[in-house]
Backbone and ligand atoms as CSV (ligand in chain L), in Angstrom:
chain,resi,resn,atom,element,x,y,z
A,1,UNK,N,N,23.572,-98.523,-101.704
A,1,UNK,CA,C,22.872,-98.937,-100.475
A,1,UNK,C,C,22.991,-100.451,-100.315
A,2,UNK,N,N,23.294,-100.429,-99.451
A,2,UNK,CA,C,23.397,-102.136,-99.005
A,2,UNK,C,C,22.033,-103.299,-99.203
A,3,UNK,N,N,21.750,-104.338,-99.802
A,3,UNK,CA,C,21.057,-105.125,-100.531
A,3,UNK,C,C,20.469,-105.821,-99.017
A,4,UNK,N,N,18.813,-105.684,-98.651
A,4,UNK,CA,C,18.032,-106.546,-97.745
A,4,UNK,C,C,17.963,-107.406,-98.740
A,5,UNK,N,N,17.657,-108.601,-97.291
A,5,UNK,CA,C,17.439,-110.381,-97.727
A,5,UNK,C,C,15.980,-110.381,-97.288
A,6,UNK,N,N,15.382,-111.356,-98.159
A,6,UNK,CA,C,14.178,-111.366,-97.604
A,6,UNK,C,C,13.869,-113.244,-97.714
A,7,UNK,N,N,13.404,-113.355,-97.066
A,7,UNK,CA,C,13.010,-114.977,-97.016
A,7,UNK,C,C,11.577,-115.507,-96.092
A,8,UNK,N,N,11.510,-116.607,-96.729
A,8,UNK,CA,C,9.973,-116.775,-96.036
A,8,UNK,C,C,10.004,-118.030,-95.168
A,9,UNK,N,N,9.920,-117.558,-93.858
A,9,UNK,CA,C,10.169,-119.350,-93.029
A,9,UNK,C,C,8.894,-119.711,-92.179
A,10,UNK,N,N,9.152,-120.601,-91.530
A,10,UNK,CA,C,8.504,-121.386,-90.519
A,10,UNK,C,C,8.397,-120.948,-89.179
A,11,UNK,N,N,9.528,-120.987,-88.742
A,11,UNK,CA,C,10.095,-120.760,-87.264
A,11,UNK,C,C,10.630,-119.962,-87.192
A,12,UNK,N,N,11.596,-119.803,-86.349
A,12,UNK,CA,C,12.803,-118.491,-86.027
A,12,UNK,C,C,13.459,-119.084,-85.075
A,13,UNK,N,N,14.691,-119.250,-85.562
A,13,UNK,CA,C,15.991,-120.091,-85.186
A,13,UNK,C,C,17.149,-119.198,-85.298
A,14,UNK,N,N,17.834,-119.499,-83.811
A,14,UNK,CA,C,19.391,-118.523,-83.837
A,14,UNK,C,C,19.969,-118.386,-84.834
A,15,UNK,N,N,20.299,-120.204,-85.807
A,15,UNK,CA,C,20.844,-119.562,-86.903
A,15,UNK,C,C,21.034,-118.944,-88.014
A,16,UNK,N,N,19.658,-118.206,-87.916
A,16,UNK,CA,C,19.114,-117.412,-88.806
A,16,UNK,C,C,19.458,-115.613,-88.513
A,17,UNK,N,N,20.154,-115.153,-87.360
A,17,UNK,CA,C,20.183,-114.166,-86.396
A,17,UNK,C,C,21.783,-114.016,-86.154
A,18,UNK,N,N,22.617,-113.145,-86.639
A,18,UNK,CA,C,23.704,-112.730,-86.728
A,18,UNK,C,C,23.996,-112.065,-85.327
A,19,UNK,N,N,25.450,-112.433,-84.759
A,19,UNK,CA,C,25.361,-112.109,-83.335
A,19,UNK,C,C,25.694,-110.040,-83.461
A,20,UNK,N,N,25.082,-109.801,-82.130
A,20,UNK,CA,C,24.353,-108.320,-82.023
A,20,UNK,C,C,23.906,-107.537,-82.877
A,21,UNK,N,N,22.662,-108.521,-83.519
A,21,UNK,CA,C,21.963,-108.012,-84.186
A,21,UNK,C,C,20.928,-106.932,-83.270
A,22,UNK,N,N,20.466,-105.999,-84.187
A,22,UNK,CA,C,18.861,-105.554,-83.761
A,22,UNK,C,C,17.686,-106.499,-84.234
A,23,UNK,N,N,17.220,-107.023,-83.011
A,23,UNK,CA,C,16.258,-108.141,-83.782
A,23,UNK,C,C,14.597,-107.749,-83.438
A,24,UNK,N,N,13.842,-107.337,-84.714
A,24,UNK,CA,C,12.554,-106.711,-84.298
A,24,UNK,C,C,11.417,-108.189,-84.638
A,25,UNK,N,N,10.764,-108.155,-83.652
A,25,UNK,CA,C,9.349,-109.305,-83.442
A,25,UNK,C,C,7.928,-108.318,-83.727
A,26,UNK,N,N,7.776,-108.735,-84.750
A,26,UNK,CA,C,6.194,-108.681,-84.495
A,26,UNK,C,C,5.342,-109.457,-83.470
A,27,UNK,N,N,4.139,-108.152,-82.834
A,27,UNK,CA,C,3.621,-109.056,-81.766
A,27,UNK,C,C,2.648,-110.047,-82.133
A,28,UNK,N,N,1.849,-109.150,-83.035
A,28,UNK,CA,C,0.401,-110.248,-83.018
A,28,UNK,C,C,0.781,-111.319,-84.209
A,29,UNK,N,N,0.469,-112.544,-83.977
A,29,UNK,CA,C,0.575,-113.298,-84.849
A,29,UNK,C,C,2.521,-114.304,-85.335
A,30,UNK,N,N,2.917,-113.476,-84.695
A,30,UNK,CA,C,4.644,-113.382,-84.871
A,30,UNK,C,C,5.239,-114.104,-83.407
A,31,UNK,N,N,5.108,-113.583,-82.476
A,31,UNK,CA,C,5.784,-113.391,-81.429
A,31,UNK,C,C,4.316,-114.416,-80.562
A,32,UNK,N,N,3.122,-113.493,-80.850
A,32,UNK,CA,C,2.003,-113.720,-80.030
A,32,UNK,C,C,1.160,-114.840,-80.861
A,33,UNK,N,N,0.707,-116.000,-80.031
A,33,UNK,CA,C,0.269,-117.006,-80.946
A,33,UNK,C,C,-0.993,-117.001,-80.002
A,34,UNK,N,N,-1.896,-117.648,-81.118
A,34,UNK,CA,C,-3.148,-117.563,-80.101
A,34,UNK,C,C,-4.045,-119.222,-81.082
A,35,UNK,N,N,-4.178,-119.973,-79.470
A,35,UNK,CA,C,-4.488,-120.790,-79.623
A,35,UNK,C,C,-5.488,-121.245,-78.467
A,36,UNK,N,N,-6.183,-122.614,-79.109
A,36,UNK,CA,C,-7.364,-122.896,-78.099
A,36,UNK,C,C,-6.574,-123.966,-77.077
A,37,UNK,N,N,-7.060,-124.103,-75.915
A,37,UNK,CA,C,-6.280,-125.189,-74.404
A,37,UNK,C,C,-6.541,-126.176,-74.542
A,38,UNK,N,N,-7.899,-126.522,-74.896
A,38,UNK,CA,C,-8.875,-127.570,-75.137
A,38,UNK,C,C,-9.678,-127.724,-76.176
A,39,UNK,N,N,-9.857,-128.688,-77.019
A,39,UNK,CA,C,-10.970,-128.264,-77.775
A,39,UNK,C,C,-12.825,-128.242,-76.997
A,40,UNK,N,N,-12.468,-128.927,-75.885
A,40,UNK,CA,C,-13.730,-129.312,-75.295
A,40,UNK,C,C,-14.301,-128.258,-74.927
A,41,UNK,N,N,-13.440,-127.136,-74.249
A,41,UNK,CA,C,-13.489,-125.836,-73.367
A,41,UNK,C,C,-14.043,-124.434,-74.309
A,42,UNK,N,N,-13.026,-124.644,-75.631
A,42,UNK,CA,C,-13.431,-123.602,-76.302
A,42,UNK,C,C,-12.729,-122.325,-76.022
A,43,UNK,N,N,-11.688,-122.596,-74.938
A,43,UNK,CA,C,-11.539,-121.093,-74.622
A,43,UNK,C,C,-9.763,-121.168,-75.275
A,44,UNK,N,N,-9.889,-119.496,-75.698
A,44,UNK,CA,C,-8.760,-119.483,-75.872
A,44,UNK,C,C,-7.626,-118.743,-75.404
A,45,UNK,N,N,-6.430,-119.075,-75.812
A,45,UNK,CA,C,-5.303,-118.624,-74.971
A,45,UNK,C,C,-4.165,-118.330,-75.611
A,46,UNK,N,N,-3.412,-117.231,-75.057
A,46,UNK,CA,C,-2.393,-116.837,-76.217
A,46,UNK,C,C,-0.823,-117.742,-75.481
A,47,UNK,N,N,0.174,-117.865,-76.711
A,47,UNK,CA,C,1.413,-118.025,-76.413
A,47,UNK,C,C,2.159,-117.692,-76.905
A,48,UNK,N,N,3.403,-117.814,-76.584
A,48,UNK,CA,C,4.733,-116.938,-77.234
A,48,UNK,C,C,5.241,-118.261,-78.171
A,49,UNK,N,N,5.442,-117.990,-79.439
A,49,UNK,CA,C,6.147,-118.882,-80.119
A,49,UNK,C,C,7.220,-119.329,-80.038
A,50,UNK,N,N,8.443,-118.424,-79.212
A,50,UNK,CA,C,9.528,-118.848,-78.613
A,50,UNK,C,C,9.726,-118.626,-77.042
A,51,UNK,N,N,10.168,-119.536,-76.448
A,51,UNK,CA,C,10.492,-119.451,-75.355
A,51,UNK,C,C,11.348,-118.383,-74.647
A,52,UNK,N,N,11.254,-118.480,-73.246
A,52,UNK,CA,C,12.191,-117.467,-72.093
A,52,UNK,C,C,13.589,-117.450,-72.519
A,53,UNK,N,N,14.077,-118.596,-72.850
A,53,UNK,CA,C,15.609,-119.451,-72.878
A,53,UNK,C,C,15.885,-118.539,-74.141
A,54,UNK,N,N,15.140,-119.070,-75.160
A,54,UNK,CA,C,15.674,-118.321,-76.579
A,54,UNK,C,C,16.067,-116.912,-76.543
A,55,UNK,N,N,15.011,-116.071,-75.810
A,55,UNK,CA,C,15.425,-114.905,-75.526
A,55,UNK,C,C,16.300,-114.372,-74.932
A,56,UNK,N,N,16.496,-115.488,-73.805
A,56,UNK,CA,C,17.632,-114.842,-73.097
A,56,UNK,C,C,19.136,-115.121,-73.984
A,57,UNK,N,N,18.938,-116.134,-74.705
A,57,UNK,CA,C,20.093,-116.776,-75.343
A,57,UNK,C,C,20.580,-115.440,-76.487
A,58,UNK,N,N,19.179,-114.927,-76.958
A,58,UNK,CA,C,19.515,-113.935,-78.431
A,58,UNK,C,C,20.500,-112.802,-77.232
A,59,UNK,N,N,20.205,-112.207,-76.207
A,59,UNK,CA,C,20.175,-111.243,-75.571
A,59,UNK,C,C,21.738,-111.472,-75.073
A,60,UNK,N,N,22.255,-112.623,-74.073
A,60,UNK,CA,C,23.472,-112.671,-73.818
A,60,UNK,C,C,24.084,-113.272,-74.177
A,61,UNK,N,N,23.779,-114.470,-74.967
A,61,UNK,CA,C,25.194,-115.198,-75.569
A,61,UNK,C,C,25.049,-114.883,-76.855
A,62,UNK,N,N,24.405,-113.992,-77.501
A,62,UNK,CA,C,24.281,-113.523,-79.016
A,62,UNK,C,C,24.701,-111.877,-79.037
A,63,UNK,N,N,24.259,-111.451,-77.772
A,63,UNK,CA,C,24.709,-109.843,-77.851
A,63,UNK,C,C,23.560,-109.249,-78.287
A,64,UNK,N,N,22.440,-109.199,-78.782
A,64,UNK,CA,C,21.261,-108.632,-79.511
A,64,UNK,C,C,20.314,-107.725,-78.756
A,65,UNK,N,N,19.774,-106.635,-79.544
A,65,UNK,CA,C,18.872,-106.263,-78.559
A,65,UNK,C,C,17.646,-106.255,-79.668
A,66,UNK,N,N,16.565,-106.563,-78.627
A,66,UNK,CA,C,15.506,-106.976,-78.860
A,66,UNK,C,C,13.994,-106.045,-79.186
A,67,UNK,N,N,13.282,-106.056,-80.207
A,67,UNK,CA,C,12.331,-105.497,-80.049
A,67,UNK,C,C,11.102,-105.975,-80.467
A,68,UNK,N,N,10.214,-105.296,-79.783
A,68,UNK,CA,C,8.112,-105.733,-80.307
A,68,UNK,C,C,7.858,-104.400,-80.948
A,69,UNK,N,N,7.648,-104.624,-82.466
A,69,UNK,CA,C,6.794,-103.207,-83.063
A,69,UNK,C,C,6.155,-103.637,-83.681
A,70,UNK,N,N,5.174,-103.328,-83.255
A,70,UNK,CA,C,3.267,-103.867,-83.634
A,70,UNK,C,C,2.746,-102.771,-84.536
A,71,UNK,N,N,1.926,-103.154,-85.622
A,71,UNK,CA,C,0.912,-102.109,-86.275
A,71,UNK,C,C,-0.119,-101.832,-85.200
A,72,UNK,N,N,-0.540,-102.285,-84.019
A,72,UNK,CA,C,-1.775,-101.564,-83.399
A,72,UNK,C,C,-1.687,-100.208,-83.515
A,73,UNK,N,N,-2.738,-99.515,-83.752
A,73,UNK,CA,C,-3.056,-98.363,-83.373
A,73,UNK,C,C,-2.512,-97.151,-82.613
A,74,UNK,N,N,-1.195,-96.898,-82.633
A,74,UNK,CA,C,-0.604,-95.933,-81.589
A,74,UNK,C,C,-1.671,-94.984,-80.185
A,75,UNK,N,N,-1.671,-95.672,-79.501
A,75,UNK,CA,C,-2.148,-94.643,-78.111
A,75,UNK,C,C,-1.535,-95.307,-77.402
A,76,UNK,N,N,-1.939,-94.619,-75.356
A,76,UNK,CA,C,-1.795,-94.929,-74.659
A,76,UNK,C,C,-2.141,-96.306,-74.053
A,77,UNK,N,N,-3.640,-96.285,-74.837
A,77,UNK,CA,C,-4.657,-97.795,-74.167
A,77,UNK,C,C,-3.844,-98.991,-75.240
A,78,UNK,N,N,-3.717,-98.599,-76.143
A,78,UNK,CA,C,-2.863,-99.542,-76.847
A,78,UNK,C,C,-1.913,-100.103,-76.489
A,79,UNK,N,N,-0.869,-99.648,-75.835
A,79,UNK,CA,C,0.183,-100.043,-75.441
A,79,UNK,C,C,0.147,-100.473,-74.186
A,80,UNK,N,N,-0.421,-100.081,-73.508
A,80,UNK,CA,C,-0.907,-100.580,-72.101
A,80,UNK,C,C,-1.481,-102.246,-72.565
A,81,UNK,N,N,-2.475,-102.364,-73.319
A,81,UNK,CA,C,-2.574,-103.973,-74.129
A,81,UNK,C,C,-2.202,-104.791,-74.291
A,82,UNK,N,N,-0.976,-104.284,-75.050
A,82,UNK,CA,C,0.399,-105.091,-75.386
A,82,UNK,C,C,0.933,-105.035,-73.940
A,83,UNK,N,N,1.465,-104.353,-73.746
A,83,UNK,CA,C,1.989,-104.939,-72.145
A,83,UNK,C,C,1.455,-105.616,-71.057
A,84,UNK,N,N,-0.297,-106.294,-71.359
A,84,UNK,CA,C,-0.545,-106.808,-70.395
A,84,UNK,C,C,0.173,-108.201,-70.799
A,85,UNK,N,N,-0.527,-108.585,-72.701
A,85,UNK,CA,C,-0.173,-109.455,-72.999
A,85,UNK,C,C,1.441,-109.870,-72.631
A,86,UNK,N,N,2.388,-108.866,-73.185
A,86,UNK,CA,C,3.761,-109.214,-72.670
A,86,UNK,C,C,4.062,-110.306,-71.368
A,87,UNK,N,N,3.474,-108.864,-70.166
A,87,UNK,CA,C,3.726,-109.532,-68.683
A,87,UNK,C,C,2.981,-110.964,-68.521
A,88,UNK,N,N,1.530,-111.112,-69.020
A,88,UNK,CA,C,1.163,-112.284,-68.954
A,88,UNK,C,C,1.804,-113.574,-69.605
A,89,UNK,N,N,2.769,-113.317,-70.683
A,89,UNK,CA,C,3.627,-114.183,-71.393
A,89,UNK,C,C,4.818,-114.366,-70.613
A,90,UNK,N,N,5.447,-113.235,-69.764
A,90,UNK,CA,C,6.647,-113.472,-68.929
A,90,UNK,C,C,7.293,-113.067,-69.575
A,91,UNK,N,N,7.589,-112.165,-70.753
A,91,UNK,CA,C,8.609,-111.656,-71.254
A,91,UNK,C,C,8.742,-110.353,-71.817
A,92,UNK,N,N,8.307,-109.266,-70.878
A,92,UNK,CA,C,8.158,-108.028,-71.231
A,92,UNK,C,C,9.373,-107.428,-70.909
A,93,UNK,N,N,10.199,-108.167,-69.686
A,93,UNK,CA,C,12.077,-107.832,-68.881
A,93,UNK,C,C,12.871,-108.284,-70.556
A,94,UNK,N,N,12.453,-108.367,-71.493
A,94,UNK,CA,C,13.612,-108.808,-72.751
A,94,UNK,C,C,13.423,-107.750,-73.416
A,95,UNK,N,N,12.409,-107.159,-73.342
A,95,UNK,CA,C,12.401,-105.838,-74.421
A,95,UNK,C,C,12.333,-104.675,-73.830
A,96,UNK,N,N,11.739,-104.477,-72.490
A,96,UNK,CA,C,12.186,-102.993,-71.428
A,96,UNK,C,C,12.547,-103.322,-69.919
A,97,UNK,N,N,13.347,-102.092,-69.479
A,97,UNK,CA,C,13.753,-102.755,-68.431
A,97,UNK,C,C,12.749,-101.624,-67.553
A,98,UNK,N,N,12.372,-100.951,-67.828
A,98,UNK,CA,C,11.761,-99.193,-67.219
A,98,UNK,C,C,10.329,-99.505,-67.220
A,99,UNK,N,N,9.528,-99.091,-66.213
A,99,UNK,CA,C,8.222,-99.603,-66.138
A,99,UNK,C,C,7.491,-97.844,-66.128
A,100,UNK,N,N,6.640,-97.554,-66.969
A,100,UNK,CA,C,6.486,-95.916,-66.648
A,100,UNK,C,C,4.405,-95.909,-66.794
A,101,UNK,N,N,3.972,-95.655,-66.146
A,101,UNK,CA,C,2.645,-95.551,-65.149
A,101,UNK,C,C,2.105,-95.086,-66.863
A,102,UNK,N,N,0.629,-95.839,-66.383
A,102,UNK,CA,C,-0.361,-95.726,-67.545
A,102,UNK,C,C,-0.618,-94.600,-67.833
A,103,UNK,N,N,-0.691,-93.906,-69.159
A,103,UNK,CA,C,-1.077,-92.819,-69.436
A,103,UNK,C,C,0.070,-91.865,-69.731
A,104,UNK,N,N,1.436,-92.303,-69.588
A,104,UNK,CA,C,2.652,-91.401,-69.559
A,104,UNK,C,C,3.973,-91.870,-70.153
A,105,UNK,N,N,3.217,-92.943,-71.233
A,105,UNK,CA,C,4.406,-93.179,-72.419
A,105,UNK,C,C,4.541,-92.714,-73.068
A,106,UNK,N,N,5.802,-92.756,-73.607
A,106,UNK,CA,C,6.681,-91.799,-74.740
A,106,UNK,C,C,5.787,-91.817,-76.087
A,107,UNK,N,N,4.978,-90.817,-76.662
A,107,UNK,CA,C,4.300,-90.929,-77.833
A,107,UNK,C,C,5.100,-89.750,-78.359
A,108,UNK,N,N,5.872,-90.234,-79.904
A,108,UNK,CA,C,6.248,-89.312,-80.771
A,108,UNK,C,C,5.300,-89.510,-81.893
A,109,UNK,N,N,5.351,-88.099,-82.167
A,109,UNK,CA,C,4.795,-87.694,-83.743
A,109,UNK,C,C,5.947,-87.098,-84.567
A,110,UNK,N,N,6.744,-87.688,-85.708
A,110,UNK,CA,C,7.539,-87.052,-86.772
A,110,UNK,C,C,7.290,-86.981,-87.766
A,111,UNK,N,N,7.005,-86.725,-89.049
A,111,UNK,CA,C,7.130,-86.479,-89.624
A,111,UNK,C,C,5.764,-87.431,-90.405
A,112,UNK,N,N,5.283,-88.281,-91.112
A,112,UNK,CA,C,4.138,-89.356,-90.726
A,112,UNK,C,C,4.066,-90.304,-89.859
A,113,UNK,N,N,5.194,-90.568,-89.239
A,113,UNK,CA,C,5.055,-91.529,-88.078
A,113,UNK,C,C,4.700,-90.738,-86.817
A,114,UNK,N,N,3.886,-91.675,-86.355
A,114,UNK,CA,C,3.446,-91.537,-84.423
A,114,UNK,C,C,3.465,-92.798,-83.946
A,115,UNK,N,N,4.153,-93.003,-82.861
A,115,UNK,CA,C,4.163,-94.109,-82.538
A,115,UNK,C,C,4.098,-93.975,-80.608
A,116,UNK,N,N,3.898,-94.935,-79.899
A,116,UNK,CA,C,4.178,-94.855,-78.890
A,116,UNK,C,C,5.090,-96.293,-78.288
A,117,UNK,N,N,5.902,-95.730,-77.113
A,117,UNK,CA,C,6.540,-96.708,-76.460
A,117,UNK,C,C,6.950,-96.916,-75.280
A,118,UNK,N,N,7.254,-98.363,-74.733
A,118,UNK,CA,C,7.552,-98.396,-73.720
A,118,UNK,C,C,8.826,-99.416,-73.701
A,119,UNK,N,N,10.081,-98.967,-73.513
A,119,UNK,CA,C,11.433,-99.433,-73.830
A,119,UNK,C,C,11.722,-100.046,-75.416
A,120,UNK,N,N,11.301,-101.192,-75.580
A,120,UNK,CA,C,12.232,-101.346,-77.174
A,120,UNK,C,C,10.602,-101.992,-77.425
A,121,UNK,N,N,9.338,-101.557,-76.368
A,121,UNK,CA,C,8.168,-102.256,-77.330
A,121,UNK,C,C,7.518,-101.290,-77.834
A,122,UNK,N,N,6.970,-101.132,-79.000
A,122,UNK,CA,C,7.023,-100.055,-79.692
A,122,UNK,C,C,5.409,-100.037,-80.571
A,123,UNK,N,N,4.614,-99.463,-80.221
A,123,UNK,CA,C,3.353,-99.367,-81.703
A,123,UNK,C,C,3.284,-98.217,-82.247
A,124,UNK,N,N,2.690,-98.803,-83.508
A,124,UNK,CA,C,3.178,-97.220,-84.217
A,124,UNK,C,C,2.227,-97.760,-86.030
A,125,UNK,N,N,1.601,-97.844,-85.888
A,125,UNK,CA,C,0.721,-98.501,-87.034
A,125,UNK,C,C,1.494,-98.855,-88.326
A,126,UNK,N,N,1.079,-98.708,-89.072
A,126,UNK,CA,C,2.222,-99.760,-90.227
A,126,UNK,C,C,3.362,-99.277,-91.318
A,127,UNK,N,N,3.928,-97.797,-89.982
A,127,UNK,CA,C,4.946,-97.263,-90.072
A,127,UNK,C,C,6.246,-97.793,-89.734
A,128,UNK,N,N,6.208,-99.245,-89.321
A,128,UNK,CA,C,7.517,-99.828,-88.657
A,128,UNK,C,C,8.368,-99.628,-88.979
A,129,UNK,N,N,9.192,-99.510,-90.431
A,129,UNK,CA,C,10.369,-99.449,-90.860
A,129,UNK,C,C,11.153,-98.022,-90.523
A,130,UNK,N,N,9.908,-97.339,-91.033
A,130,UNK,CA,C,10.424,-95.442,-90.816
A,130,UNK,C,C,10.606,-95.395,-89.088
A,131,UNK,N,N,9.847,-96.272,-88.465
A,131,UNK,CA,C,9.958,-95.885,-86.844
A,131,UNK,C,C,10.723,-96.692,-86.435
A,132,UNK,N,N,11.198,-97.578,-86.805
A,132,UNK,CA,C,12.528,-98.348,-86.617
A,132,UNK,C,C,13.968,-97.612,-86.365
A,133,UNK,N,N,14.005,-96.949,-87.907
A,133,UNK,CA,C,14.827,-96.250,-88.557
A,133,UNK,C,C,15.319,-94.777,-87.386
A,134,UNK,N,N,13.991,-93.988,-87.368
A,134,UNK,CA,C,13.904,-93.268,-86.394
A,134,UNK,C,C,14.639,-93.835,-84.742
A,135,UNK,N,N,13.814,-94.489,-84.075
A,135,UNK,CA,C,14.619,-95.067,-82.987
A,135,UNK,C,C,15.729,-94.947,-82.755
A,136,UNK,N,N,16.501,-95.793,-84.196
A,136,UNK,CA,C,17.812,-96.384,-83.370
A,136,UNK,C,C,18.751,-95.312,-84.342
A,137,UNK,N,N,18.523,-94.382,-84.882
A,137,UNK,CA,C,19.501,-93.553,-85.421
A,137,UNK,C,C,20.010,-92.161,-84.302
A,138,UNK,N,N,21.399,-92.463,-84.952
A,138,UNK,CA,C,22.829,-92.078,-84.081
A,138,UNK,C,C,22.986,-92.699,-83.457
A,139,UNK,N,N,22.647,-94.384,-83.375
A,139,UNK,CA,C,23.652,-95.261,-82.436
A,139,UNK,C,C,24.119,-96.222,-83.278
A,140,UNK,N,N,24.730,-97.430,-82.535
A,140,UNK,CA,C,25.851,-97.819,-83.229
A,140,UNK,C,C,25.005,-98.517,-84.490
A,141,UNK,N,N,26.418,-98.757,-85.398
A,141,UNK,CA,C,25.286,-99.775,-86.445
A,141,UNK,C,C,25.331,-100.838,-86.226
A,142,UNK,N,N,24.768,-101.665,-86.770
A,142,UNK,CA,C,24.402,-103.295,-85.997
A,142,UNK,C,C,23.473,-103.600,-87.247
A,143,UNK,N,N,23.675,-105.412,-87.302
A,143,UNK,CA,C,22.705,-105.655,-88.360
A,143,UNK,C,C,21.370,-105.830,-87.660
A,144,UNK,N,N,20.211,-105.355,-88.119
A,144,UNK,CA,C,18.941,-105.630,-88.816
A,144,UNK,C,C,17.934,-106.633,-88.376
A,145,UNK,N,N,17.430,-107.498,-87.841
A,145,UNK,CA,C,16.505,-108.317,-88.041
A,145,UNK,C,C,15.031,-108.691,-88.178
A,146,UNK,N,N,14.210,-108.828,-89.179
A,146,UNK,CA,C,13.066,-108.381,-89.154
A,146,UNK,C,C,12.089,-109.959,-88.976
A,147,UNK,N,N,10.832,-110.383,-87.884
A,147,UNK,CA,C,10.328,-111.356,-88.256
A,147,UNK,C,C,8.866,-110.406,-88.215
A,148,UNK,N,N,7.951,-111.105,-89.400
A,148,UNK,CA,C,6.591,-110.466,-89.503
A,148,UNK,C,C,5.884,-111.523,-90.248
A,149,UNK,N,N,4.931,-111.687,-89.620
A,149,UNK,CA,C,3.820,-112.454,-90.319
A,149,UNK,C,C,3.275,-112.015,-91.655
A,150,UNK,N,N,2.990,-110.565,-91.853
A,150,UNK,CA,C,2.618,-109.714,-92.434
A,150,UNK,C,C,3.350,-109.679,-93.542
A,151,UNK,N,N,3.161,-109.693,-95.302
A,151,UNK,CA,C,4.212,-109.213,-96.059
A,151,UNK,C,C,4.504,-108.046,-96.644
A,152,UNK,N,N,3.680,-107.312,-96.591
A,152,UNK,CA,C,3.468,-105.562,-96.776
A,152,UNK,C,C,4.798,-105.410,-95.837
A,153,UNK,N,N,4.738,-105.205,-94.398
A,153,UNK,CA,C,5.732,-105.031,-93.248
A,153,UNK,C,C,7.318,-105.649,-93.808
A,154,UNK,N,N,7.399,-106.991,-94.429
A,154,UNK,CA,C,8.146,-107.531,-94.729
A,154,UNK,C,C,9.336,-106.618,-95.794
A,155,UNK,N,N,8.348,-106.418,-96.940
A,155,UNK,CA,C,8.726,-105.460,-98.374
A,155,UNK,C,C,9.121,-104.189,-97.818
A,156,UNK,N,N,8.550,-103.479,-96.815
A,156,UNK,CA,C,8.601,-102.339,-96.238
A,156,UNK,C,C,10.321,-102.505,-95.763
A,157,UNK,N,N,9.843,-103.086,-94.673
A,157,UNK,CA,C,11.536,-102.738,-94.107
A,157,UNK,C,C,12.588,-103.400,-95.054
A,158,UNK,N,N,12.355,-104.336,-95.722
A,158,UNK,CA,C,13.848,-104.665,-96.854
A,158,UNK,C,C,13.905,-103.234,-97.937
A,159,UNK,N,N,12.424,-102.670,-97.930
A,159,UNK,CA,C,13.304,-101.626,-99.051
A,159,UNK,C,C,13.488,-100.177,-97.954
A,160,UNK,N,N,13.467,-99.789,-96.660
A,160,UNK,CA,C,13.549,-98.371,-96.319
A,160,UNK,C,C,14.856,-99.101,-94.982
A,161,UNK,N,N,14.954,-100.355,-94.222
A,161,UNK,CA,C,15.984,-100.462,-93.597
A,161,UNK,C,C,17.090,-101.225,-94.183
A,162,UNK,N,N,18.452,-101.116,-94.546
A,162,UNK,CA,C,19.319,-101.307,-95.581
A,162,UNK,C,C,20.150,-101.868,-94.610
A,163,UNK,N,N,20.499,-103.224,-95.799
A,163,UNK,CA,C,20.990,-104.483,-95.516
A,163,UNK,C,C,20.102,-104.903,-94.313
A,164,UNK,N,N,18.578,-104.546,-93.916
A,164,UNK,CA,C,18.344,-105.934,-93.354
A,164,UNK,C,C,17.951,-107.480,-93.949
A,165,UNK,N,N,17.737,-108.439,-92.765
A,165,UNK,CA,C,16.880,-109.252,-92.966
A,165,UNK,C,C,16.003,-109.740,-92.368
A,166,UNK,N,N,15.341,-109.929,-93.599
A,166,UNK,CA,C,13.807,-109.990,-92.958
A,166,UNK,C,C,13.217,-111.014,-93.068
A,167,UNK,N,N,12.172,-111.507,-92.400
A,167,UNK,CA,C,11.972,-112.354,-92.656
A,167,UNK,C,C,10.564,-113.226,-91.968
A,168,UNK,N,N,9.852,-113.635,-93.441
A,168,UNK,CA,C,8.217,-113.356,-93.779
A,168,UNK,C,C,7.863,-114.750,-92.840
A,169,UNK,N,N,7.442,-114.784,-91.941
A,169,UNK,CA,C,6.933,-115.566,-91.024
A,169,UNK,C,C,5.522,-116.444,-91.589
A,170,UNK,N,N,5.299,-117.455,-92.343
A,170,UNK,CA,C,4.155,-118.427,-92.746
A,170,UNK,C,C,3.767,-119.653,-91.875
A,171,UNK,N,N,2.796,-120.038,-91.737
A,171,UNK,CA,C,1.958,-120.610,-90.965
A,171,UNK,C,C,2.626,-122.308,-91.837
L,1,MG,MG,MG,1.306,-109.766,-87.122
């Protein structure tokens, strides 16, 4: 079986991302940053750790396709969540292109995984690797890319998705 890399970074930089890769983002904490506007205000506000540009850059001048698979809770209201956050970030068009009415996303149950989805954004509780795996099998192969805040998630997919890399996202 082919040997995952695992490494622990900062950021997430192209040249870390092999061109047409499968590149999976964790949302919360990974992808989704949540920070205060003001300190005066108190209120807080989420952001995307990488920009529109980057994405579009992984997507057409890298060839990659892109995904969000979150441990939340697999349901309907769940994912509906994540997609507000998405659209409110401006970048929900990088990971689906298909918009399908509340209450009538794709929820599989296999085998211990259940997950639900809406194009390549995906929850499915902290089954990611097996529902990864699931997804994209019988299509082409392509390398791997894993970013997660999380290191359980991290260990997971270097030992059940082969030859990826992954890679442990620290503050
Ligand atoms: Mg996270």
């Amino acid at each position: 079986m082919q040997q995952s890399t695992r490494k622990v970074v900062r950021t997430i930089e192209s040249n870390m991302i092999p061109t047409s890769s499968r590149v999976v983002f964790d949302w919360d904490k990974t992808l989704k940053i949540i920070g205060s506007t003001s300190s005066s205000e108190k209120k807080t506000n989420i952001f995307s750790r990488v920009t529109k540009n980057f994405l579009a850059h992984l997507k057409e001048e890298k060839g990659c396709e892109l995904f969000i698979i979150s441990a939340r809770k697999p349901s309907q209201m769940g994912i509906e969540t994540v997609l507000i956050e998405t659209d409110r970030l401006g970048l929900t068009d990088y990971f689906c292109s298909t918009r399908t009415v509340f209450g009538k996303r794709e929820e599989v149950r296999k085998g211990d995984s259940h997950w639900v989805r809406e194009g390549n954004i995906i929850i499915c509780d902290y089954n990611k690797a097996e529902v990864f795996n699931a997804v994209v099998e019988g299509k082409e192969e392509r390398p791997a890319v894993i970013f997660d805040d999380e290191e359980v998630n991290i260990v997971n997919f270097s030992k059940i998705v082969p030859g990826s890399l992954c890679y442990h996202l620290v503050a």
